[in-house]
C-alpha positions in Angstrom: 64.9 130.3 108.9 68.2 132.0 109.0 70.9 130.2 111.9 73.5 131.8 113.3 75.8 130.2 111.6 74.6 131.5 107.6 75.4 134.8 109.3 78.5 134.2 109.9 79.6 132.5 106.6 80.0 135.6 104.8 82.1 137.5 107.0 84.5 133.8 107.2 84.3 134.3 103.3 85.6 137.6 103.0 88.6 137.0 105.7 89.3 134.1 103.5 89.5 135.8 100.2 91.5 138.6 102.3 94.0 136.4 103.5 93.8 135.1 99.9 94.5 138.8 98.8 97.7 139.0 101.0 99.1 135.8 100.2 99.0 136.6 96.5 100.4 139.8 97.3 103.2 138.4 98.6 103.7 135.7 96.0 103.5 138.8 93.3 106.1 140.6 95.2 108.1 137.5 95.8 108.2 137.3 91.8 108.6 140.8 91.2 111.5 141.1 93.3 113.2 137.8 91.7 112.7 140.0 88.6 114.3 142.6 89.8 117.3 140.7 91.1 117.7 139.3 87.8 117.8 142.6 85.9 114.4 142.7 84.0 112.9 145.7 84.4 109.6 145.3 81.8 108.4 142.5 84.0 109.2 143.5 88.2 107.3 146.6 87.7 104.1 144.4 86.2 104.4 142.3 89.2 104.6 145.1 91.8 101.8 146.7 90.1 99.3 143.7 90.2 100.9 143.4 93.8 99.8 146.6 94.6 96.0 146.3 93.0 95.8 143.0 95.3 96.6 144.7 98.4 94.2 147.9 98.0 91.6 145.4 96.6 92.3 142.8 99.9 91.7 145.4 102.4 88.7 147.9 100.5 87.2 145.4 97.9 87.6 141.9 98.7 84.6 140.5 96.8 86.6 141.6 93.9 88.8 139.2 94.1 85.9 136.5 95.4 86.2 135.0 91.3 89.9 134.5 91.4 90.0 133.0 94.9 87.3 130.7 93.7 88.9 129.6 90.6 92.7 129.6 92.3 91.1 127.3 95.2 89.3 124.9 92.8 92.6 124.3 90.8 94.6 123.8 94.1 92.2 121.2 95.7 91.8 119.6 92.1 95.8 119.5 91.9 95.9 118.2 95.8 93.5 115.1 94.6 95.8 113.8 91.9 98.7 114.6 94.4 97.1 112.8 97.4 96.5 109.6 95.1 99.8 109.6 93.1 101.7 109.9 96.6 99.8 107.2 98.8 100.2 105.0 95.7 103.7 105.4 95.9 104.2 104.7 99.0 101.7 101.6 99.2 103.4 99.9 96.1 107.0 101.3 97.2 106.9 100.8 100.8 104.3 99.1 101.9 103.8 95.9 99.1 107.8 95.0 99.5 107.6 95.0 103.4 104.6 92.2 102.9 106.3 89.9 100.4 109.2 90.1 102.5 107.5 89.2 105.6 105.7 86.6 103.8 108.6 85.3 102.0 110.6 84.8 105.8 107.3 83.2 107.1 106.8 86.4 109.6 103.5 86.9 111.0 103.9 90.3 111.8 100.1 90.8 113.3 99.6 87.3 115.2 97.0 86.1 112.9 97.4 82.7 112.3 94.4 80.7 113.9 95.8 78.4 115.9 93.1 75.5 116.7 94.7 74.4 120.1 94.5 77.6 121.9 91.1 78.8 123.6 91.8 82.4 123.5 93.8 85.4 121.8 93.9 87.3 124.7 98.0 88.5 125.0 98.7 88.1 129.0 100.8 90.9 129.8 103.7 90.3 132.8 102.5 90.7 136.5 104.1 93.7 137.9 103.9 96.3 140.7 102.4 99.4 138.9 103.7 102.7 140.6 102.2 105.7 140.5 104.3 107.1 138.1 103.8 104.9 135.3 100.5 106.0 135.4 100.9 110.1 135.1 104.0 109.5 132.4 102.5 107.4 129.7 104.4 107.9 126.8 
């Protein structure tokens, strides 16, 4: 049975791949004109001219450019992976690891958790106050 919403996938695909098409156009042009700042003409014109195929493919052909996009998106999530595991690493063993030996070193109980035997419960009384109004609409 086809749902609404396998109807719609296609149409979400090719606005992806278009915006795709125009964000690679820009990156080619972005090149092309760094190229042309620079003084070499053999290469700017390549780059305008594959900028230029992007942009009439984007807007009259975009399944065209559906195996690029697929290949270009596959690379980038791969890339973001490693990324994502290199960086939270870093700041676990970098950040995070010397603020616990520290803490441990000084004796600091940062999260209350020491089980005390004496007490009967954990529960942290907060001070008796008048509450207004105000406090109430302006949380943060």
């Amino acid at each position: 049975m086809l749902r609404v919403r396998d109807m719609n996938k296609p149409k979400d695909e090719i606005k992806e791949i278009k915006k795709f098409g125009f964000g690679l156009t820009a990156l080619l042009c972005i090149i092309g004109g760094w190229h042309c700042y620079k003084g070499h003409i053999n290469v700017y014109v390549w780059f305008f001219g594959f900028a230029g195929l992007v942009i009439i493919l984007s807007f009259f052909a975009p399944i065209i450019l559906k195996p690029l996009f697929k290949v270009i998106t596959t690379v980038g999530s791969a890339i973001g992976w490693v990324n994502t595991r290199i960086i939270l690493g870093i700041i676990f063993y970098l950040v995070f690891t010397p603020i616990g030996l520290f803490s441990k070193l000084i004796g600091k109980d940062l999260l209350e958790e020491r089980i005390d035997k004496e007490t009967t419960s954990y529960w942290v009384k907060k001070d008796g106050g008048l509450f207004s109004k105000e406090q109430f609409e302006k949380q943060f």
